[in-house]
N, C-alpha and C positions, 0 to 999 in steps of 0.2 A: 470207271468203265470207259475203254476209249472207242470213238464215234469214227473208228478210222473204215471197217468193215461197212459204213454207212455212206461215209465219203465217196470212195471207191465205187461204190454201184450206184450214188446218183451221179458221178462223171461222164462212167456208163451212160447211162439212162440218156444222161445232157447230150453225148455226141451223136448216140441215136435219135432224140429228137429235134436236131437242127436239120436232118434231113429227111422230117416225117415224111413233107410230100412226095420224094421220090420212094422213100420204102414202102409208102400207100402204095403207088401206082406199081413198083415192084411185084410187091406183093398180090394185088389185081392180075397183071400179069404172069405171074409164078397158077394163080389160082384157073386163069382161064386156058391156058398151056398145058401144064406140067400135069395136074389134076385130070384132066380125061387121057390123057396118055397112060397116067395109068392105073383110070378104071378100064383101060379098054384093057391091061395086058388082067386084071383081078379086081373085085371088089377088096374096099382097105376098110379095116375095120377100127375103130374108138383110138389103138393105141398107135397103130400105124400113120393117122393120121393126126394125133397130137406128135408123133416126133418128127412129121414131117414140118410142123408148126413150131416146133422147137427147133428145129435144125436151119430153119430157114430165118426164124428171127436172129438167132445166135450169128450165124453170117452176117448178118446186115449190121450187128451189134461190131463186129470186127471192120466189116468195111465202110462203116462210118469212122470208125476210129485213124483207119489207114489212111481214108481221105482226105480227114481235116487235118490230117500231119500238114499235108500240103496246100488244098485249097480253102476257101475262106465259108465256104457254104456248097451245097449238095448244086448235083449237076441240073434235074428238074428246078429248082431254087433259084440256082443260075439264068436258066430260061426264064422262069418267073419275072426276074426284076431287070432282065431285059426286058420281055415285051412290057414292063410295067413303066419304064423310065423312056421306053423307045431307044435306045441306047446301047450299046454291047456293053455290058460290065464288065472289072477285071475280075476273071474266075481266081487265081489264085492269091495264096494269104500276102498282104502288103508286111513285108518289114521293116525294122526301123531304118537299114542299111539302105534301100530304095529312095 
């Protein structure tokens, strides 16, 4: 039995949670925005609101993927180990060529 179908989705998983804090605070924000705009246009009910839950992780799931193509850690993250070092860190990924 090959364990490749298992690979593949903890990769997954891995590039989504390099940038949990920003998808936290995303997500916080997606919740206090997006969410009364539109209770105010309807009430959303059990399934409307798990696919908005699904559609909204699913993105991040993609745009963590697209990010670390390039930079070395999430943009919140970023700020992190700035104000954590006092220092501006390099946002993007060092190669060996540099």
């Amino acid at each position: 039995m090959s364990l490749w179908p298992v690979t593949a989705a903890c990769r997954l998983l891995q590039s989504y949670g390099r940038l949990a804090l920003t998808h936290d605070l995303t997500q916080t924000v997606i919740g206090l925005v997006l969410l009364p705009a539109l209770i105010a246009i309807g009430p959303l009910n059990a399934a409307e609101l798990s696919c908005l839950c699904v559609a909204v992780r699913a993105s991040q799931i993609v745009f963590s993927r697209l990010w670390l193509r390039r930079f070395g850690f999430g943009p919140v993250e970023w700020l992190w180990r700035c104000a954590t070092y006092m220092r501006i860190q390099p946002l993007a990924k060092q190669t060996a060529a540099q």
